[in-house]
C-alpha positions as CSV (number, residue, x, y, z in Angstrom):
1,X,-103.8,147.1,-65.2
2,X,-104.9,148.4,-61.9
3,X,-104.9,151.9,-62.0
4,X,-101.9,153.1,-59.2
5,X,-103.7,155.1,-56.0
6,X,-102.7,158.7,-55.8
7,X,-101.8,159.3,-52.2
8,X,-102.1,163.3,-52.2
9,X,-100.1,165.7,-49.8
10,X,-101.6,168.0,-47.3
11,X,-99.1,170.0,-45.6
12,X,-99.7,173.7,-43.5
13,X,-98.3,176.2,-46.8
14,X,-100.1,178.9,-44.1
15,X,-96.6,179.4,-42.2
16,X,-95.2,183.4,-41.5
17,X,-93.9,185.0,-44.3
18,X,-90.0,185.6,-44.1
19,X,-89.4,188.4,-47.3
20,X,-86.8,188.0,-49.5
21,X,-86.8,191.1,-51.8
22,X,-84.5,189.8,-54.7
23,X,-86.5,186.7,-55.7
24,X,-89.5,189.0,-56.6
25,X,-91.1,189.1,-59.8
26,X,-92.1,186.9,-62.7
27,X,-89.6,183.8,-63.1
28,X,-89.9,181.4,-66.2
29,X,-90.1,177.9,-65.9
30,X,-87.4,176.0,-67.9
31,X,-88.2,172.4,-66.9
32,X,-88.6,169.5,-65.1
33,X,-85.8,167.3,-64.1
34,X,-84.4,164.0,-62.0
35,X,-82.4,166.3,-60.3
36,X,-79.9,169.4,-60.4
37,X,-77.1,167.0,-62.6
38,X,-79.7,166.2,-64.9
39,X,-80.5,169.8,-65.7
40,X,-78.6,170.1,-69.2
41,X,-81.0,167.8,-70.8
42,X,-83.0,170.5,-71.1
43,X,-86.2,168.3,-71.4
44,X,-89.6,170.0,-70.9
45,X,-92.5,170.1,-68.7
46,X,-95.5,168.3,-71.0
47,X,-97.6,172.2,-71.8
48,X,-100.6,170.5,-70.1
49,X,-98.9,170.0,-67.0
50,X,-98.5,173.9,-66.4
51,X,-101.2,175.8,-68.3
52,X,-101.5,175.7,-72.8
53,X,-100.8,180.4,-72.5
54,X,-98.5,180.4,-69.4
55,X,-94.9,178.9,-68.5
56,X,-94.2,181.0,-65.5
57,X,-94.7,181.5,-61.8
58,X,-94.8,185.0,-60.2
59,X,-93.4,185.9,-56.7
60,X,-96.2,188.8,-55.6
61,X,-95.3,191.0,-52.6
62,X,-95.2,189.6,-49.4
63,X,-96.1,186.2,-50.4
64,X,-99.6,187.5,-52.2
65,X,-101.1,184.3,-53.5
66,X,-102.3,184.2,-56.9
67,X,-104.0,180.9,-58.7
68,X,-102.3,177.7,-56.4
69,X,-98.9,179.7,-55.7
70,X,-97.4,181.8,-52.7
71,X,-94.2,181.7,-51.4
72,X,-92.0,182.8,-47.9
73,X,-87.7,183.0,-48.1
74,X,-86.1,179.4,-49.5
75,X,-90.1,177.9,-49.9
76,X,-92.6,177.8,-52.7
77,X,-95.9,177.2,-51.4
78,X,-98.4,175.3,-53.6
79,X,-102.3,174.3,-53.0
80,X,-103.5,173.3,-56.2
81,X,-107.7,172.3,-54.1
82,X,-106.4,168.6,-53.4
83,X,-102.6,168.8,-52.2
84,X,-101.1,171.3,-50.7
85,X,-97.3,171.7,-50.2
86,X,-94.2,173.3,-48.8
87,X,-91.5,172.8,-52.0
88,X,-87.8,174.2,-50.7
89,X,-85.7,175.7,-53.2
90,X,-82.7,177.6,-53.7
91,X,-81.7,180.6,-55.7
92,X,-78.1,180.9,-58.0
93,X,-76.9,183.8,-59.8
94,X,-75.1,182.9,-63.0
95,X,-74.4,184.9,-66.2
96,X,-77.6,185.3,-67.8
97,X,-79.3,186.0,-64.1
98,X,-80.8,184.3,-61.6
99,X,-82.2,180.3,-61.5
100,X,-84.2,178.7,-58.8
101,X,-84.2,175.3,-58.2
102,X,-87.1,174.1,-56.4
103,X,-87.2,170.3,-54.6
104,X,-90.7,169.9,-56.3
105,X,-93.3,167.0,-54.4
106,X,-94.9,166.7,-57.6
107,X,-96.7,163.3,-59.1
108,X,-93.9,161.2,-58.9
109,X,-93.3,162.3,-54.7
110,X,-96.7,161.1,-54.4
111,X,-95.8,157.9,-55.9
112,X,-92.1,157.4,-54.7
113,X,-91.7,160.2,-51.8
114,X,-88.5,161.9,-54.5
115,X,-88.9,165.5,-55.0
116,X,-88.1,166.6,-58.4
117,X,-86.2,169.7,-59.8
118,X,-87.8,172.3,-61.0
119,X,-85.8,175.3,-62.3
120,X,-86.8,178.5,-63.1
121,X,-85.0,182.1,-64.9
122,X,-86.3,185.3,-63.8
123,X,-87.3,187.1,-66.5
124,X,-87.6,190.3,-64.2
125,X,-87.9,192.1,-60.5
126,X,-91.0,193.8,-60.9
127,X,-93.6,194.2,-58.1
128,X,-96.6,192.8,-59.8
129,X,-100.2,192.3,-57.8
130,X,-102.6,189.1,-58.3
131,X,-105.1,190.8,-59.8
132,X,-103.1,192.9,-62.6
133,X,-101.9,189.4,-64.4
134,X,-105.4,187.9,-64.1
135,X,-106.7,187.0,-67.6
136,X,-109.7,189.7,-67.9
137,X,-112.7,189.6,-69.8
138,X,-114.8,191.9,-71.7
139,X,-117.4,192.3,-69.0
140,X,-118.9,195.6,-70.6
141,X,-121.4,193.4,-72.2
142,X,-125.1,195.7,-72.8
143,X,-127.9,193.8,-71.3
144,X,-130.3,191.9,-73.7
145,X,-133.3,189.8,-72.6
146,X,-133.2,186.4,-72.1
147,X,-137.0,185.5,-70.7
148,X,-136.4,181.7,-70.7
149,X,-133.3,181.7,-68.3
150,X,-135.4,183.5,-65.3
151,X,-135.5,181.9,-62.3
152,X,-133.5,179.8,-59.7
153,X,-131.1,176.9,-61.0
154,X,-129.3,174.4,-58.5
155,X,-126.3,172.7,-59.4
156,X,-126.3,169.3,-60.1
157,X,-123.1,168.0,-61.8
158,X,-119.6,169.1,-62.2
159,X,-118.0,168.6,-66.0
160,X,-114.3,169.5,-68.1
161,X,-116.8,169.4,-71.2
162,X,-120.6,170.0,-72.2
163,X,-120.5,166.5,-73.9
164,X,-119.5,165.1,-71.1
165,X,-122.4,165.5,-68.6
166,X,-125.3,162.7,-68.9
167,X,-128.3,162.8,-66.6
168,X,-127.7,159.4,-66.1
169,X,-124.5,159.7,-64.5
170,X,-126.0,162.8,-61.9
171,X,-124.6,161.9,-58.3
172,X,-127.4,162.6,-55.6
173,X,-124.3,162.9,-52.9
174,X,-122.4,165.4,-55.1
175,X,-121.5,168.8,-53.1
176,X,-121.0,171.6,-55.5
177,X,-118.8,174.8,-54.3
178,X,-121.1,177.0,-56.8
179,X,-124.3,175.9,-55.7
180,X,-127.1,177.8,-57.1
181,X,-128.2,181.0,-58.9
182,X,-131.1,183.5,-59.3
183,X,-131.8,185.4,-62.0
184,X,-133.8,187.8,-61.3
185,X,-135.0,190.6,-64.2
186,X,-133.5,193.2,-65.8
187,X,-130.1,191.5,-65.6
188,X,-129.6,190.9,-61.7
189,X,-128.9,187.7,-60.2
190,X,-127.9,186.1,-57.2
191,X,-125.4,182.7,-56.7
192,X,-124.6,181.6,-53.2
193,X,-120.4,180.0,-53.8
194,X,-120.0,177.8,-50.5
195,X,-121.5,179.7,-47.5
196,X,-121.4,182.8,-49.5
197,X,-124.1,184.9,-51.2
198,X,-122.8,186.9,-54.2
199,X,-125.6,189.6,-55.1
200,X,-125.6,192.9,-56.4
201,X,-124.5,194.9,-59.6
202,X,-121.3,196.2,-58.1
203,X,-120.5,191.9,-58.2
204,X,-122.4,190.1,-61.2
205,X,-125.4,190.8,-63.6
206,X,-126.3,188.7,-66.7
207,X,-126.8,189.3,-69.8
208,X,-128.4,187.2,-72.8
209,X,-126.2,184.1,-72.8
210,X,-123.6,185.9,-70.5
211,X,-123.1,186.0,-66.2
212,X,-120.9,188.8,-65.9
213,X,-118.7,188.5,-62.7
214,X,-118.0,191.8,-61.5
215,X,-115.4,190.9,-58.8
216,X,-112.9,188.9,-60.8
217,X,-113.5,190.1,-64.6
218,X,-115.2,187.2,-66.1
219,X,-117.7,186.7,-68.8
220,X,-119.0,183.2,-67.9
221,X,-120.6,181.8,-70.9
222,X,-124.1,179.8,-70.2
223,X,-126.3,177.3,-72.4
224,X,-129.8,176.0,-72.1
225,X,-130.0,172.2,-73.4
226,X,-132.6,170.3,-73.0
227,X,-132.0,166.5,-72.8
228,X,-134.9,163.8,-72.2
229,X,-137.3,166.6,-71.4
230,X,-135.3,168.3,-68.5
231,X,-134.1,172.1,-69.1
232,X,-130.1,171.5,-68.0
233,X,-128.0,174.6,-67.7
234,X,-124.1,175.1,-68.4
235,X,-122.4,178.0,-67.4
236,X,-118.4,178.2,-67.4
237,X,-116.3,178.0,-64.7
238,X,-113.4,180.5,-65.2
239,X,-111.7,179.6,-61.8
240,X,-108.1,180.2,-61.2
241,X,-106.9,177.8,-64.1
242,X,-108.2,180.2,-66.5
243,X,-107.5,183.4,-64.9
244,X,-103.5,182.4,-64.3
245,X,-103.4,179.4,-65.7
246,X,-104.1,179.6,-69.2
247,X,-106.6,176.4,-69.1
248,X,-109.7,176.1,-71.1
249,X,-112.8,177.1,-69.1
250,X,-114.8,174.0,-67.0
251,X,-118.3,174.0,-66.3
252,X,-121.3,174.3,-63.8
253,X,-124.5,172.1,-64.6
254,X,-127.9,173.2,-63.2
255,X,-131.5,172.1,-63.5
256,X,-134.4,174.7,-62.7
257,X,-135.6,174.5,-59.2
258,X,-139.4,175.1,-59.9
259,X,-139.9,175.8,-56.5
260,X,-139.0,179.5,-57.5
261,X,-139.3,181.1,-60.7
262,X,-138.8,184.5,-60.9
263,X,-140.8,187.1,-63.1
């Protein structure tokens, strides 16, 4: 069968923010549905769909975006790297509190142009901020040696597991976001993410088998493997599907760049 073309959304989810105090807080999701007379199925969303740790979406203050999600009055804004979109939804109060139900462009709009329902419980009205239901790692790691990882590394492949990368299958065309890092002695390093250079202790250091980033509280482990005589590198990739999302960790791969080696 010929596999069906995914046609994905990009709509402006960067409007002005219209506040809307009562929807505020952490809100469960209860499932995914045809539409709002369908909702006493109660059939599920599939756990990989939304996270294997976390079935909710938080509301931030004044439309603070955390992971994919923000938010202004009546719209849930979503920009998951590859669609972005504006998702309308509505808020009832009934017995046990409040539901939303949001006209989701998920898959099947991409498909068919049909929203679907989503529906959400609030589970409470607290004023929480992005980075205090981050995921957070023990980043008070000591420092111990590692002589054989000094040096700069470029990136050269993009993978969801280590088994999964083959030198054979390295595209020359392939434009990482993380695109190189330095380490430098005594536990400093330096990566360059996009157009930006991330240096400093106050931001990352390393540590045998460990790149410690400062700024968002990960412990990103790395491996040296060596395959058909080339040193590869793999160092995780705790974006914000692990942080919010409660996904399993991706991963970077480098290969020295022996035009520098640092001592």
């Amino acid at each position: 069968m010929e596999e069906a073309k995914i046609n994905f959304i990009h709509e402006n989810v960067h409007i002005p923010f219209e506040n809307d105090e009562k929807i505020v807080g952490k809100w469960e999701i209860i499932g995914e549905y045809h539409n709002q007379a369908a909702f006493n199925l109660g059939k599920k969303l599939p756990e990989e769909g939304i996270g294997s740790q976390n079935r909710e979406i938080f509301f931030l203050p004044q439309g603070e975006w955390y992971w994919c999600y923000s938010w202004t009055k009546g719209k849930l804004l979503i920009d998951d790297g590859e669609s972005s979109s504006v998702n309308e939804f509505t808020v009832e109060k009934q017995s046990d509190g409040l539901y939303m139900f949001v006209k989701l462009k998920s898959f099947d709009y991409l498909q068919t142009g049909r929203t679907t329902l989503l529906v959400l419980h609030q589970c409470d009205n607290c004023r929480y901020k992005a980075k205090d239901i981050a995921r957070k790692d023990n980043i008070s790691i000591p420092f111990n040696n590692d002589r054989n990882i000094l040096g700069k590394w470029k990136s050269v492949a993009f993978v969801q597991n280590k088994d999964d990368f083959s030198p054979e299958n390295v595209d020359s065309s392939f434009e990482p976001y993380f695109k190189e890092i330095d380490f430098l002695p005594n536990g400093e390093c330096s990566s360059v993410y996009g157009d930006e250079i991330i240096s400093g202790r106050h931001a990352q250091e390393w540590t045998n088998g460990f790149v410690l980033r400062k700024w968002n509280c990960t412990a990103c482990a790395y491996e040296i493997k060596n395959i058909d005589d080339t040193e590869y590198l793999f160092i995780e990739w705790k974006s914000g599907d692990y942080r919010w999302g409660g996904f399993d960790t991706d991963y970077y791969v480098f290969r020295r760049d022996y035009g520098r080696r640092s001592h």
